[in-house]
Biotite code that builds the C-alpha atoms (Angstrom):
import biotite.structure as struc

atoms = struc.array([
    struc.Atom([-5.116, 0.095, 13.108], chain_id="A", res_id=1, res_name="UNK", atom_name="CA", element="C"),
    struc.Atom([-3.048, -2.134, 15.234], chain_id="A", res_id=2, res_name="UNK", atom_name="CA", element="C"),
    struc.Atom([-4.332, -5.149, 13.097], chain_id="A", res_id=3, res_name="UNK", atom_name="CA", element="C"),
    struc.Atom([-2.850, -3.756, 9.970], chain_id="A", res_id=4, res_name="UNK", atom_name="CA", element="C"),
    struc.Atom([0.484, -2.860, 11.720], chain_id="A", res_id=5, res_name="UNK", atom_name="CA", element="C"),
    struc.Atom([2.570, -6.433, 12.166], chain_id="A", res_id=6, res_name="UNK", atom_name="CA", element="C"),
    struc.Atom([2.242, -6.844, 8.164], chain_id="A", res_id=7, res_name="UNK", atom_name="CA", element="C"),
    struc.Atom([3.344, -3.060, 7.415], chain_id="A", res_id=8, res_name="UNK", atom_name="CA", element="C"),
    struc.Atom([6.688, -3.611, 9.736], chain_id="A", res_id=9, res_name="UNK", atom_name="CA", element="C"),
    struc.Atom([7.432, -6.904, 8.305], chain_id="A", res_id=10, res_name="UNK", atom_name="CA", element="C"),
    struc.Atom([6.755, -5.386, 4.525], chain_id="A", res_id=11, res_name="UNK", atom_name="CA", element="C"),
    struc.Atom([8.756, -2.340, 5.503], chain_id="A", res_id=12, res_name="UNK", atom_name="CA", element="C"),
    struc.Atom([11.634, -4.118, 6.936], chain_id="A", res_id=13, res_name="UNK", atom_name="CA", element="C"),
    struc.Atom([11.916, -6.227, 4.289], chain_id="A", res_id=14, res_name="UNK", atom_name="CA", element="C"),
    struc.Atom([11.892, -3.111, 1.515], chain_id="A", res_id=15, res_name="UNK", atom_name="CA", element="C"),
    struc.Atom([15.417, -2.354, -0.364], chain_id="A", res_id=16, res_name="UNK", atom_name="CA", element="C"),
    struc.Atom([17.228, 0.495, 1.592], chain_id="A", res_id=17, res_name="UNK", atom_name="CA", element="C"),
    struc.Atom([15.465, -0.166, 5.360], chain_id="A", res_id=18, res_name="UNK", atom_name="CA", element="C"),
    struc.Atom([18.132, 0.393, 7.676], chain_id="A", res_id=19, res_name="UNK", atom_name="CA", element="C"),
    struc.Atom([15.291, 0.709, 10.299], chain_id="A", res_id=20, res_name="UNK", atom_name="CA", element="C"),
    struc.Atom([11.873, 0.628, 11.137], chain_id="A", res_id=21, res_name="UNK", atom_name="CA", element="C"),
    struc.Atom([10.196, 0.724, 14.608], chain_id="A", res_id=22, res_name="UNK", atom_name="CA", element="C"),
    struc.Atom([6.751, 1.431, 15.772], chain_id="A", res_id=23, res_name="UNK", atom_name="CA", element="C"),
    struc.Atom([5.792, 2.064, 19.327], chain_id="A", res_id=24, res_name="UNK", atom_name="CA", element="C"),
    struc.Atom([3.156, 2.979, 21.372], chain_id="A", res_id=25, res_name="UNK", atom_name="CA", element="C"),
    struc.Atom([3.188, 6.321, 23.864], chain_id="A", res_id=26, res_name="UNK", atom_name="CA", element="C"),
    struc.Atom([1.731, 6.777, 27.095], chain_id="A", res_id=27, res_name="UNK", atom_name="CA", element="C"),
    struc.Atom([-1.111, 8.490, 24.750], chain_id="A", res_id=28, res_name="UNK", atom_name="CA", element="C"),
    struc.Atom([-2.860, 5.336, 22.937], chain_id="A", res_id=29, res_name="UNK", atom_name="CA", element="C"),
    struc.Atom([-3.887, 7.885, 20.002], chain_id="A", res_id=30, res_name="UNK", atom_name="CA", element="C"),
    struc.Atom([-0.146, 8.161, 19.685], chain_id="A", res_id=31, res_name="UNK", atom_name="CA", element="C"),
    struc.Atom([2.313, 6.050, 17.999], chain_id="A", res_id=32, res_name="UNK", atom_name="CA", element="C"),
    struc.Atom([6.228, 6.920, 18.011], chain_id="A", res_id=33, res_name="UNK", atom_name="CA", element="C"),
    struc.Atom([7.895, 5.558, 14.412], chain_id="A", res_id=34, res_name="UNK", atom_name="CA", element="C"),
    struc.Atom([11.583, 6.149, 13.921], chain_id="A", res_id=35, res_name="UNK", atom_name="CA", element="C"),
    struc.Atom([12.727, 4.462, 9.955], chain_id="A", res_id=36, res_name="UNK", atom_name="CA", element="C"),
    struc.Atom([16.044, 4.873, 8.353], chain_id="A", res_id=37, res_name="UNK", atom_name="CA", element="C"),
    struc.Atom([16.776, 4.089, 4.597], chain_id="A", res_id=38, res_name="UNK", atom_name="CA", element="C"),
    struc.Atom([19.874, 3.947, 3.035], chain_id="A", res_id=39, res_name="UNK", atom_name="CA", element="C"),
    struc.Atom([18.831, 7.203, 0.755], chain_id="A", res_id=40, res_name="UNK", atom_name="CA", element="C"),
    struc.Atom([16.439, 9.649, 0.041], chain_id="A", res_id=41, res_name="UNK", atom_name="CA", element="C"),
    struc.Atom([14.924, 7.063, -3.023], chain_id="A", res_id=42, res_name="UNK", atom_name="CA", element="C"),
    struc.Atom([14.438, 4.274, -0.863], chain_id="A", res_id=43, res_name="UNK", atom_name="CA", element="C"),
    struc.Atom([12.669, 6.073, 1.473], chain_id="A", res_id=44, res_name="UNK", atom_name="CA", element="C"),
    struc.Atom([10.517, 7.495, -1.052], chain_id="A", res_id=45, res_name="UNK", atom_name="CA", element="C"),
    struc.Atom([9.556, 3.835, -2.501], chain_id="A", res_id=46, res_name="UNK", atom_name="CA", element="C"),
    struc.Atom([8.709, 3.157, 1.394], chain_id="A", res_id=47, res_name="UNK", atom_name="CA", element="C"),
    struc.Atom([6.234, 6.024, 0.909], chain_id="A", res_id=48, res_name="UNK", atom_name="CA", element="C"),
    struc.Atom([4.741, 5.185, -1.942], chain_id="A", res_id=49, res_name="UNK", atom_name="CA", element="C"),
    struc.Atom([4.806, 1.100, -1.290], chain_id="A", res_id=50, res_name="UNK", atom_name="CA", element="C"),
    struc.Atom([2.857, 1.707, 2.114], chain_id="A", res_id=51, res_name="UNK", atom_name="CA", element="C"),
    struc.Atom([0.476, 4.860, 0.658], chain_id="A", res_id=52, res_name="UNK", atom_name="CA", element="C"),
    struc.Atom([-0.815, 1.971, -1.793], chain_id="A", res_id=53, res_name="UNK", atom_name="CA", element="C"),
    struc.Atom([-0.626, -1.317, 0.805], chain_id="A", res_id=54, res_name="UNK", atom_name="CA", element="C"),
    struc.Atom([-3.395, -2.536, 3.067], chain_id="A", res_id=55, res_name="UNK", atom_name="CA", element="C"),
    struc.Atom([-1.923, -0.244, 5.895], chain_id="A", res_id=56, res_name="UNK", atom_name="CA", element="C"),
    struc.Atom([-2.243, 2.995, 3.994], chain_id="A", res_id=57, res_name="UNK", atom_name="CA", element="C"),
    struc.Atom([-5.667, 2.313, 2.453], chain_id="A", res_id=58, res_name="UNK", atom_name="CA", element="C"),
    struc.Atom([-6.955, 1.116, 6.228], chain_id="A", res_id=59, res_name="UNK", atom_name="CA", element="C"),
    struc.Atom([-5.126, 4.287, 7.889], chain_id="A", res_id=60, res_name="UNK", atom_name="CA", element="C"),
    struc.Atom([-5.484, 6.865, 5.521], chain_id="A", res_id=61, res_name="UNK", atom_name="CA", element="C"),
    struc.Atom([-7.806, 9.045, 7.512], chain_id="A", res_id=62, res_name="UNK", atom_name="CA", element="C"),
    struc.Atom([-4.710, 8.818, 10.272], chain_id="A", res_id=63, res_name="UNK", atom_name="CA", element="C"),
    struc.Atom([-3.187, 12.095, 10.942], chain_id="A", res_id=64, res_name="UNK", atom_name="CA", element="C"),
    struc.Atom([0.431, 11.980, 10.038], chain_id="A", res_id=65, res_name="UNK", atom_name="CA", element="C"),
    struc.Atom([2.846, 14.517, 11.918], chain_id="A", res_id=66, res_name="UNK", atom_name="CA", element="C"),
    struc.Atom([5.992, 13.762, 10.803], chain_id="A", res_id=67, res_name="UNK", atom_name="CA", element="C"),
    struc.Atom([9.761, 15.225, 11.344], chain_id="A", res_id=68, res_name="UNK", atom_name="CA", element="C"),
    struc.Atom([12.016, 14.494, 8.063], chain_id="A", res_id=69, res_name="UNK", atom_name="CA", element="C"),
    struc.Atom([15.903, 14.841, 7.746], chain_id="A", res_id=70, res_name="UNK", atom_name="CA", element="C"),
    struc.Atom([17.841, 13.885, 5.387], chain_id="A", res_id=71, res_name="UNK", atom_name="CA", element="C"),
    struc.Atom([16.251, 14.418, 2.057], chain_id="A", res_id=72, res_name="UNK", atom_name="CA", element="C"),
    struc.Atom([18.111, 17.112, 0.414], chain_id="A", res_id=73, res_name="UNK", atom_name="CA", element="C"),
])
């Protein structure tokens, strides 16, 4: 995974509407922390579907995702 990541940040953080994007690691190496703002709810969608199709999504698909999501309504 953590050869994909470098080319997902630098795709994401170029996207129209990131305000934000940061990956880290935990004390738990399974675990990685990833805090993203967009400007709106659309942009943030695009950023969905832009990394569900990329490299990174194809080669981390079988990642569980647990994610905590405000600001969509």
């Amino acid at each position: 995974m953590t050869a994909y990541l470098p080319g997902h940040i630098e795709l994401t953080r170029k996207e129209q509407g990131c305000i934000f994007f940061e990956v880290a690691p935990t004390q738990d190496p399974l675990i990685w922390s990833v805090e993203e703002r967009f400007t709106d709810p659309a942009a943030f969608r695009a950023h969905q579907e832009r990394g569900a199709s990329s490299v990174w999504g194809r080669m981390t698909s079988a990642i569980t995702r647990d994610y905590t999501i405000s600001g969509l309504d």
